[in-house]
C-alpha positions, 0 to 999 in steps of 0.5 A: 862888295861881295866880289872884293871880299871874295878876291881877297879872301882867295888870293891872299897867301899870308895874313896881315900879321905874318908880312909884318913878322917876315917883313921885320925879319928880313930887315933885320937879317941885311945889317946882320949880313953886313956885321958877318961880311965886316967881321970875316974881313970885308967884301973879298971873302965869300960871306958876302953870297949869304945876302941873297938870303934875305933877297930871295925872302923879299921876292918870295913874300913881298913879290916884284917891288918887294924883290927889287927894293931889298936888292937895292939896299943889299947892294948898297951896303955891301957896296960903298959902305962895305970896305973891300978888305977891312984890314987895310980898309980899303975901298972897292972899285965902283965896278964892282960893288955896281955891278954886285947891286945890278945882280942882286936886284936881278935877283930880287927881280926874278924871285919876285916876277916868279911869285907874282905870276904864281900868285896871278895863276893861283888866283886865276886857279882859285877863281875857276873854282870859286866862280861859275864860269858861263854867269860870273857868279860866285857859286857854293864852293864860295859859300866859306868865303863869303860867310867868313865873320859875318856879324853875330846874330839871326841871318835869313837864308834864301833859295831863289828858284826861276821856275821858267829858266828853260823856257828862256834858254828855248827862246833865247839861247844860253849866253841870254840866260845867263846874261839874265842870271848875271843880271839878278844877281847884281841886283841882289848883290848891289842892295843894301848891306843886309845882303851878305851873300849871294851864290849860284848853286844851280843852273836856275838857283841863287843862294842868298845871306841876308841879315834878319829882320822877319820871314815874311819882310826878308821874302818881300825884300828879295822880291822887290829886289828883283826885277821880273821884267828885263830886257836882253838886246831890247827883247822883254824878259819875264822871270817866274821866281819862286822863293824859299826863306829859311831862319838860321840862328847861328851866323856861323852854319851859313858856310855849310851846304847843308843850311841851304837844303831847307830853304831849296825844298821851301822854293820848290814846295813854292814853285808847285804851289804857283806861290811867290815865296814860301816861308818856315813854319810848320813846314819841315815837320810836314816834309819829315812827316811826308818822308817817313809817310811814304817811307811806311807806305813802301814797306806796307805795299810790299806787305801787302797792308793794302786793301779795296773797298767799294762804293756803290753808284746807284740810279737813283730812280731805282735804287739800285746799283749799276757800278762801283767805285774802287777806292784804296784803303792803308791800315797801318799796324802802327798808325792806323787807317791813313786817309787816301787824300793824304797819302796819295798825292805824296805816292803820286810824286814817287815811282811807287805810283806804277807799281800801286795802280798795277795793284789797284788794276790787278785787285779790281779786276779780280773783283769784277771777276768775283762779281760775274761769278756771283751774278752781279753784273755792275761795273768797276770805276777804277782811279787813274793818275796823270802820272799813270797817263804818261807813262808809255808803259801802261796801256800795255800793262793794263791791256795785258793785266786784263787779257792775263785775267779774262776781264770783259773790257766793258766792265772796266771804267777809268777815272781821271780828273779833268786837271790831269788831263790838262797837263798835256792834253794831245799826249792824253787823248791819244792813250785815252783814245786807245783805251775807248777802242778797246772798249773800256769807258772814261769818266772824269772825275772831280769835275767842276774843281778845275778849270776846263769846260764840258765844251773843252772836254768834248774832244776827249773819248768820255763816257760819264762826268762826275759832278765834284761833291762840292758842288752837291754839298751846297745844293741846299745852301746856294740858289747859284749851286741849283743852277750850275748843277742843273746846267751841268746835268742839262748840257752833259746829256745833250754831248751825250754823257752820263753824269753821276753827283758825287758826295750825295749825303742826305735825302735833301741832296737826292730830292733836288738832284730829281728835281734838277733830272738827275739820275745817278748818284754816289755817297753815303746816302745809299752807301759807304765803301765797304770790303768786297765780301760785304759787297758781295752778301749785300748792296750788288745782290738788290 
């Protein structure tokens, strides 16, 4: 359905209307080329050449058949109806009006075998531009074609992402994939005529047009539409498909790229998420309001707007601090203090990553330095992105950061979550490993909240384990939190590693934290993260 209308739309050089028009004029313009020859005398006199007017017309508007045709009646009027002179009105020899009828239609012929070839290149021509070449799939330059007079009212549009399209052209090469790629896309063409339109806009991308019925319905539709276990010469195929749905009010702005930007960046927000679809509500406010976020962060950065505070680890024995956490703050002069939970995720999905942990090195090893020369000899634990992890660059950074400022390696602790380290867990273990050799100690933060355990975590070069703060909130409320803590606490020490309980709020939390043999803490029990100098006059000097 879809292929018709699109071959049609691109091969056609005039409309219905127009053939009609030149169609009449053509048929008027043969017996006013008879009346002109009978008028000047007959067919011996040269007016006779004006019929290839109308000859020539045929074949260039209506091709092969429509050349020939109009030759053939040409020849046929200025031949046995056609006196060789009208005066005497005599007749003319059947040789020569034959003859006279075999050159026009030859010349009928040729004008139209010429169009029509110019046609068939034109539209081989408009179909290498109209159709991607590897798939067979109409691709976005197609999008007008498609869209052209859909129906009036709300239309649905689709991005569907094959999240694992590398995977498959790794095993199976490219010539499967794209056999695949055909393969869902006749799936979606061929349903119903809710469909409008479906294009490829991308290696690993459909665009699809469907008439609106509900968000949520339309994404349910596209997924039973596609069949996410095929088979390429007998081998079974899984496609992991993301899709973003977007509402269009106005049918006629489907057959503008810009339409689709949504609904792409709704797939990927999908493909992230490891969810199936994700629809439009509240998410192109937040999207806008992530860009211009980061957008304020860049400017605050090189304004230096940015700051440390640090919270104290305390041994809870004691009382007193053995290190401290570094944490960001942003105060923004128009909107205020950003909470970090929601600028840094979208800072980690940017260079400016790179360049904020340099700061955040260059800062805290500063502090430790203020904090030898005041007497304080505590530790700082500084917060390491994934993103930092694989960069080749940053343990020379780091390293040179730290020699350039004689900061004693020991004093220095890296943070990383456990999923970071799970993205890929030999490129990990190798920087980690060259960091513990000179000398600075890991802690995994956040520990619990993912999905590796302690044995896992065993081959990596860790120091300390923080216990995620969920976990501590609901000591008091959940008899199985006792137990998962307290074998947490029980199998850390026994592998050697010291375990802080982070997010410890209230007396209740440090007395069962005792009871379970834990020994250090961190939360605002014994203090909030606080500026430097406060550090300095306070909580480091006990």
């Amino acid at each position: 359905m879809h292929e018709d209308k699109l071959t049609n739309w691109s091969t056609r050089t005039v409309t219905m209307n127009r053939k009609i028009i030149y169609g009449l004029a053509i048929a008027l313009m043969l017996p006013l080329v008879y009346w002109i020859v009978y008028a000047t005398g007959g067919i011996k006199y040269v007016y006779s050449h004006s019929m290839y007017i109308p000859i020539l017309l045929a074949g260039i508007f209506f091709g092969l058949k429509g050349g020939i045709l109009t030759a053939m009646v040409a020849g046929i009027i200025l031949g046995p109806l056609m006196p060789l002179e009208t005066l005497t009105n005599e007749s003319q020899p059947v040789f020569n009006w034959v003859f006279r009828l075999l050159v026009f239609m030859g010349t009928g012929a040729l004008s139209g075998y010429g169009i029509d070839r110019l046609k068939k290149s034109n539209r081989k021509a408009r179909r290498m531009v109209l159709y991607n070449a590897e798939t067979n799939i109409p691709n976005t330059n197609a999008i007008r074609a498609l869209c052209n007079n859909l129906p009036k009212g709300p239309k649905t549009i689709a991005t569907v992402l094959i999240s694992n399209h590398q995977d498959i052209i790794d095993a199976l090469g490219t010539d499967a994939y794209n056999k695949i790629l055909h393969t869902l896309y006749m799936e979606i063409k061929n349903a119903p005529s809710t469909v409008h339109a479906v294009v490829q806009s991308d290696t690993h991308k459909l665009w699809v047009v469907k008439s609106h019925q509900h968000l949520e319905e339309d994404a349910r539709i596209l997924l039973s539409l596609i069949n996410h276990k095929c088979f390429i010469e007998e081998t079974p195929i899984y496609l992991d498909v993301s899709l973003g749905v977007n509402l269009i009010k106005d049918a006629d702005a489907c057959d503008t790229l810009e339409t689709y930007r949504i609904s792409d960046s709704l797939a990927r927000d999908a493909q992230k998420q490891n969810l199936p679809y994700v629809i439009k509500d509240e998410y192109l406010d937040r999207r806008k309001s992530d860009y211009d976020l980061v957008s304020r962060f860049g400017e605050s950065f090189f304004n230096e707007e940015l700051s440390l505070a640090f919270q104290t680890q305390v041994n809870m024995n004691t009382g007193k601090p053995f290190a401290v956490e570094a944490l960001l703050r942003w105060d923004h002069p128009k909107i205020g203090s950003v909470s970090p939970s929601r600028f840094i995720p979208l800072i980690e999905e940017t260079k400016l990553i790179h360049h904020l942990t340099n700061w955040v090195l260059e800062n805290a090893f500063k502090a430790i330095n203020a904090l030898m020369a005041n007497d304080c000899d505590i530790d700082i634990a500084i917060n390491i992105s994934a993103k930092n992890l694989y960069d080749p660059e940053f343990y020379e950074r780091t390293v040179s950061l730290m020699d350039s400022q004689k900061v004693n390696p020991e004093k220095v602790v890296l943070e990383i979550t456990e999923s970071a380290l799970m993205v890929d867990p030999d490129k990990c273990k190798i920087i980690l490993d060259k960091f513990a050799s000179k000398g600075l100690r890991i802690a995994i933060d956040d520990f619990g909240a993912g999905y590796s355990s302690l044995a896992y975590l065993s081959r990596f070069p860790i120091h300390t384990i923080k216990i995620d703060k969920y976990f501590i909130s609901q000591l008091n409320k959940e008899d199985s939190m006792v137990r998962i803590v307290k074998s947490t606490i029980d199998l850390a020490r026994d592998l050697g590693y010291e375990v802080i309980a982070e997010g410890v709020e209230t007396k209740e939390n440090v007395r069962v934290l005792k009871e379970l043999d834990g020994l250090y803490a961190q939360g605002f029990y014994y203090s909030e993260p606080v500026s430097l100098e406060q550090l300095l006059r306070t909580a480091v000097k006990k």
